[in-house]
C-alpha positions in Angstrom: 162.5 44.7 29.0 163.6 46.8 31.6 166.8 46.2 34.2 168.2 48.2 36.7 172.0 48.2 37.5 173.0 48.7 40.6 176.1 49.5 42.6 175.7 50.9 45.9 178.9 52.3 48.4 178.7 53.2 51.7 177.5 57.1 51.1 176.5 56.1 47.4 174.3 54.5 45.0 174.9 54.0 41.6 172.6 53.0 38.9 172.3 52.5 35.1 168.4 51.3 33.8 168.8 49.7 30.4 166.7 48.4 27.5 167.2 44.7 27.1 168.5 42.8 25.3 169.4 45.6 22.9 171.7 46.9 25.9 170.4 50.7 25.0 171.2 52.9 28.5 167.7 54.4 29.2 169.1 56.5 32.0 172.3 56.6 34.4 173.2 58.3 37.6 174.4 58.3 40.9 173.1 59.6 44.9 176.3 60.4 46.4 177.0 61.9 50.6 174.1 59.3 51.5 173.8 59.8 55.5 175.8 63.1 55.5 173.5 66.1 56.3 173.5 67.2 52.8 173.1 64.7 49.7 173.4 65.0 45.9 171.4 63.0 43.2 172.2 62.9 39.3 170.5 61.4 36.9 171.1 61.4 33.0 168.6 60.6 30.8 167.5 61.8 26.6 171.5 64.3 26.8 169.8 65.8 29.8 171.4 66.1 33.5 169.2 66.9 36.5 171.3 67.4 39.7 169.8 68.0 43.2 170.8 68.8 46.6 168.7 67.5 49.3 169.2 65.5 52.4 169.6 61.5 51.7 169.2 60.0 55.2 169.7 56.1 53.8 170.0 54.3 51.1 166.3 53.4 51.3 165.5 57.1 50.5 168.0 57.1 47.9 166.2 54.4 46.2 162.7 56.0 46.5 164.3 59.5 44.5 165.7 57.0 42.1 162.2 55.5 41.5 160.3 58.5 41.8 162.6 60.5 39.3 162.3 57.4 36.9 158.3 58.2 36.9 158.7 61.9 37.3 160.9 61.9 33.8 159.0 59.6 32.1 161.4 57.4 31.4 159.1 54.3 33.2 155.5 54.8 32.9 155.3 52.7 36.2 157.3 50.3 38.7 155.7 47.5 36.6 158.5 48.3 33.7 161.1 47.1 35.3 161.3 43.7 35.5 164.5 42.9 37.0 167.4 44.1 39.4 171.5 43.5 39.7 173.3 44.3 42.3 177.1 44.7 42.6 178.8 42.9 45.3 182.5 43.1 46.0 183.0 40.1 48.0 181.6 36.4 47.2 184.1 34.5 49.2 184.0 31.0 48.2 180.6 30.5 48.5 179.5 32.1 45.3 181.3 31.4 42.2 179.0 33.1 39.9 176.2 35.1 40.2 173.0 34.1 41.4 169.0 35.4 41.7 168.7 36.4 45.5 166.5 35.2 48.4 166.8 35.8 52.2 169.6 33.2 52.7 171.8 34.6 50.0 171.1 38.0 51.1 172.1 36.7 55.3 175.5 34.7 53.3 176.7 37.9 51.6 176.3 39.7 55.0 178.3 36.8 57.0 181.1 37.8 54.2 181.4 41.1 55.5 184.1 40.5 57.9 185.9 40.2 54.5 185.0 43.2 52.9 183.9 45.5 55.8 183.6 49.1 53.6 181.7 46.8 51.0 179.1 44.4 51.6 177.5 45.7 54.5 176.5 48.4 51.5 175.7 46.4 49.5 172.8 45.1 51.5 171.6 48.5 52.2 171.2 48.6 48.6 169.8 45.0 47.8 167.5 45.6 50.9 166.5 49.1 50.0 165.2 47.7 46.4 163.1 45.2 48.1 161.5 46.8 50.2 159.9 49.1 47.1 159.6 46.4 44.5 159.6 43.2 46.4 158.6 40.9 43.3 160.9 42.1 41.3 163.7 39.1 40.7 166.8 40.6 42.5 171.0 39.3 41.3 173.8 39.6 42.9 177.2 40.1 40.6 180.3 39.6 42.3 183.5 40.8 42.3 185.3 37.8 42.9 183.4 35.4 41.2 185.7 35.7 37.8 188.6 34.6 39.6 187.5 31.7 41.3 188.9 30.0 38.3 192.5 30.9 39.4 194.5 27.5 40.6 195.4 26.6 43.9 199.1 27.7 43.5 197.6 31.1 42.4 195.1 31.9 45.1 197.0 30.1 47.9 199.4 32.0 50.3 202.4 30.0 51.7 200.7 30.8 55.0 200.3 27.8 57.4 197.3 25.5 55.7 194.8 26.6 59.0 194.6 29.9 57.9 192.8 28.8 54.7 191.2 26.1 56.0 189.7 27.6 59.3 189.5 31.6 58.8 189.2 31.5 54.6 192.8 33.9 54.2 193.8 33.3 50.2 193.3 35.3 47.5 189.7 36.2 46.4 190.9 39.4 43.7 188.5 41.8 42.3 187.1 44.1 39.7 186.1 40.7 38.0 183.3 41.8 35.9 185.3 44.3 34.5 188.5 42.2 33.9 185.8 39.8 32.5 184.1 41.9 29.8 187.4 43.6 29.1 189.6 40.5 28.5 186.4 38.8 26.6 186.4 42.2 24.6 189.9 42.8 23.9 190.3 39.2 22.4 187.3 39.2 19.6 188.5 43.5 18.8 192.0 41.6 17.9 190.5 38.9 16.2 190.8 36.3 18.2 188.9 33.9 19.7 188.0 34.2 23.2 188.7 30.2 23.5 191.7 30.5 22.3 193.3 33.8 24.1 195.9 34.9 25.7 195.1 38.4 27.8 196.2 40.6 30.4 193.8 43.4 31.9 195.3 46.6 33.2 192.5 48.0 35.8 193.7 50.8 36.1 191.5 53.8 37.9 192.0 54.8 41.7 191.6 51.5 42.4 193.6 49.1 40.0 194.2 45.8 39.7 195.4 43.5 36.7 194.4 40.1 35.8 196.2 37.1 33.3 192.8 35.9 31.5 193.8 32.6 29.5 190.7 31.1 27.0 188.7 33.8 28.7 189.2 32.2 32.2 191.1 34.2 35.2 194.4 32.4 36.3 195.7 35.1 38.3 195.1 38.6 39.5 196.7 41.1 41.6 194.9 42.0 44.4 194.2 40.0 47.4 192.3 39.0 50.6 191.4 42.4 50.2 191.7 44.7 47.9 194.5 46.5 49.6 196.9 44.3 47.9 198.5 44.4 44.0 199.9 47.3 42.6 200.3 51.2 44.1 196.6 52.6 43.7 195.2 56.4 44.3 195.4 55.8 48.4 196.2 52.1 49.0 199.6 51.3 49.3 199.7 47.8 47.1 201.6 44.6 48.4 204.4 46.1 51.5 206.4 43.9 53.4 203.8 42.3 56.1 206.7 43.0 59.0 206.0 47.0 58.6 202.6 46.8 60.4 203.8 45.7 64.1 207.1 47.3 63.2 205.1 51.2 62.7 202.4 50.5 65.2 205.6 50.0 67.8 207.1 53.3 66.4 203.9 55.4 66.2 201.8 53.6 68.8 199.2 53.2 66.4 197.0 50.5 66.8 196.9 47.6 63.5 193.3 48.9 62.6 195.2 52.9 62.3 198.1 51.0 60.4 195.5 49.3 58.0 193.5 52.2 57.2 196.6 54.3 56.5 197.7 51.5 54.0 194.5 51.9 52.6 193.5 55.5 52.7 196.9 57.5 52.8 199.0 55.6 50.5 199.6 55.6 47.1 199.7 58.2 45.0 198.7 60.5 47.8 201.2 58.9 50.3 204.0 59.2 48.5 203.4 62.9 46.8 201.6 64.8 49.3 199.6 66.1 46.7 196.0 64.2 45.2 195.1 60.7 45.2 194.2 61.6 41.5 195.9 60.5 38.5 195.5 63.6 36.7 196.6 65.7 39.7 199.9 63.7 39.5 200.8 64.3 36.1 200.4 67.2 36.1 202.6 67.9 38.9 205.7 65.6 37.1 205.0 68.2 34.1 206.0 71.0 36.1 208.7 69.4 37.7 207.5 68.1 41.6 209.9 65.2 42.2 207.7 63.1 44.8 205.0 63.0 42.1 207.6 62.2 39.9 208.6 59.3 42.4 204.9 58.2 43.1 204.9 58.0 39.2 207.6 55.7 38.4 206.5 53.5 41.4 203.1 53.1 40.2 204.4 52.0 36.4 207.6 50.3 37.5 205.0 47.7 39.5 202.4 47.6 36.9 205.3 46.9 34.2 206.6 44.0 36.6 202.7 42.5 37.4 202.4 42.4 32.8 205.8 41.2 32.8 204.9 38.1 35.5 201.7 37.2 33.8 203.4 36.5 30.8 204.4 33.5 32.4 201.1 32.3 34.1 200.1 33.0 30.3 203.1 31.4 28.9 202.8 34.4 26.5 200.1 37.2 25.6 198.3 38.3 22.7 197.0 41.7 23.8 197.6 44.0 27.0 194.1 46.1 27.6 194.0 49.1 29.4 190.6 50.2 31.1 188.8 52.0 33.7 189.4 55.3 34.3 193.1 55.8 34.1 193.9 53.4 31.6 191.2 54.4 29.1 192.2 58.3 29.3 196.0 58.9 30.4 198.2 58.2 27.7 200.7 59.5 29.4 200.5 56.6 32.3 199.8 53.7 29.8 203.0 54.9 27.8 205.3 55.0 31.1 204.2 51.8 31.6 204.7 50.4 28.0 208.7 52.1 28.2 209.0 50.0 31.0 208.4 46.4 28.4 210.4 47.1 26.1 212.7 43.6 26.9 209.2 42.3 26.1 208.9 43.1 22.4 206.6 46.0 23.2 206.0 49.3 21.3 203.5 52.0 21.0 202.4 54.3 18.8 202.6 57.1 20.6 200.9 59.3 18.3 197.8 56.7 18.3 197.6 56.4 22.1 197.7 60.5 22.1 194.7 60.4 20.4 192.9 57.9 22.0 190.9 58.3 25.4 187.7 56.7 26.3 187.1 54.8 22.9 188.9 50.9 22.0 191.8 51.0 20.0 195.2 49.5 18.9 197.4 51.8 20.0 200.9 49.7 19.4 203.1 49.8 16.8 202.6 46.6 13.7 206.0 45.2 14.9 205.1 44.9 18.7 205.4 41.4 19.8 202.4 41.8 22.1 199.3 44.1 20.8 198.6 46.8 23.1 194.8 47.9 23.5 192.5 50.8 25.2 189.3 49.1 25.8 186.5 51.0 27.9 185.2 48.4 30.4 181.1 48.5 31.0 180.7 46.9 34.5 176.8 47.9 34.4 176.1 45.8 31.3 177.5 42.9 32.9 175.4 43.1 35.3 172.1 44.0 32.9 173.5 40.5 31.3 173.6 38.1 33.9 170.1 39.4 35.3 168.8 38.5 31.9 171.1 34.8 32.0 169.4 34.0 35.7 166.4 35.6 35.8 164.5 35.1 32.5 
């Protein structure tokens, strides 16, 4: 059986088509610049790589390449094949706690959300919409973001906001990247021998957005992002939890209005903010190597905040039997997962810094026997999630 993963972004669309329920990836890819003059489309499929440059005016013509290169490589004798569809979606509110098989009131709900994820979900119906309107019996899912954390208490979601707020205008915390911190925390506990049940696990999300999450009996009790996910830790361009004061106080300095403020937080910040150099991980460290003191600074702020959010969980967790590292940072800089493991050492924790040289993009161990909390790379697979709960809901 054939299902298509989707995840589409406001100039992109990308997509995974897998063999279930062996899980086997049949073909992957991605249309990027959608509605810029010129577009790119990639597709993956039998170690080939086709990449084209041609105009991508929507995401409905985005979807129709997709479909048509499925055909025009063979990898689908016809639309008939695939038999089911999941779409990402960052923001669920509190209206959808898990996923669920979409119809034209869902679809209008996760649109009325979009006041809380405005770069998002209005994307994400592009996508959903664009699929239906090319294989409108096919049984369409929606996977949220936030859904994995709606199982975070009260005193964990709640800001100490007046009670209205939350009531009347839904401001708490929602978190994200839950289907990742979901397979990964799930993951990390059986690759340590333990049972999920019976766990103890904090996720490090770390890529250029990044967010962590204390997973106890496989269940999310807390997370680091926010309302929106502006908040948490330092990321690529975001700027991670500030003091709220700053906003009016910069707008009177600057004259910028709250929106300019916002977007700066969100898209200057960071990583680029503070060095002046890349939003990019890679770019960063490379700069500390040769000696650059504000990527050196935008460094240690970045670990010194993700050592502080593992050191916290701990007592959400009231301990921890493994810290994962995934996405793209923490699955392939072991030079950022070992800053931030320095940085527990009044935890108990030790690496083996020869093991986490070695290790990028593959699941491993890469503390030291005598650490009092394992330490673990563990590649997260978003798109299989979503393959998975199209298969729970649909069939």
């Amino acid at each position: 059986m054939k299902i298509l993963a989707i995840n589409a972004g406001s100039s992109s669309l990308k997509f995974q088509l897998f063999a279930m329920p062996a899980e086997t990836v049949l073909c992957s890819g991605i249309a990027e610049r959608i509605g810029l003059e010129m577009g790119i489309f990639t597709i993956k499929f039998n170690g080939k790589k086709e990449v084209l440059e041609l105009p991508l005016t929507d995401h409905t013509v985005a979807v129709n390449l997709l479909l048509e290169s499925l055909l025009k490589h063979e990898i689908i004798a016809d639309f008939s094949e695939i038999k089911g569809i999941g779409h990402r979606v960052v923001h669920g509110g509190e209206l959808f706690k898990d996923s669920t098989i979409l119809d034209a009131e869902k679809v209008q709900k996760i649109a009325d959300l979009s006041a809380l994820a405005p770069l998002h979900n209005p994307a994400h119906i592009l996508g959903i919409k664009g699929f239906d309107a090319v294989l409108p019996d096919v049984p369409a899912v929606a996977v949220f973001d936030t859904a994995f954390h709606q199982t975070m208490p009260a005193e964990a979601y709640m800001y100490a906001t007046p009670y209205e707020w939350y009531a009347d205008y839904a401001v708490r915390k929602y978190g994200f990247h839950g289907t990742s911190h979901l397979y990964v925390s799930h993951e990390t506990a059986k690759f340590i021998g333990k049972e999920v049940a019976d766990s103890k696990v904090i996720v490090c999300h770390l890529g250029n957005g990044g967010s962590l999450s204390a997973v106890l009996n496989g269940e999310s009790v807390n997370t680091s992002m926010g309302f929106t996910p502006l908040a948490g830790i330092p990321m690529g361009t975001r700027s991670g939890d500030i003091d709220p004061a700053i906003i009016p106080y910069m707008m009177q300095k600057t004259g910028q209005t709250a929106d300019e403020i916002v977007n700066d937080l969100n898209k200057k910040s960071g990583f680029a903010g503070v060095s002046g150099i890349s939003s990019d991980a890679r770019d960063i460290t490379s700069a500390v190597a040769n000696g650059d003191e504000k990527a050196k600074l935008a460094l240690d702020i970045y670990t010194k905040r993700i050592a502080q959010t593992i050191a916290a969980y701990l007592v959400d967790l009231d301990g921890c039997d493994a810290i994962a590292f995934t996405a793209g940072i923490g699955e392939n800089s072991a030079i950022i997962r070992e800053a931030i493991c320095n940085r527990l050492g009044a935890l108990g924790v030790t690496i083996n810094s020869e093991v986490n040289n070695a290790t990028q993009g593959k699941a491993a161990v890469i503390s030291e026997p005598t650490s009092a909390i394992q330490v673990v790379v563990m590649p997260t697979d978003e798109e299989v999630m979503i393959a998975r709960d199209v298969m729970r809901l649909a069939f």
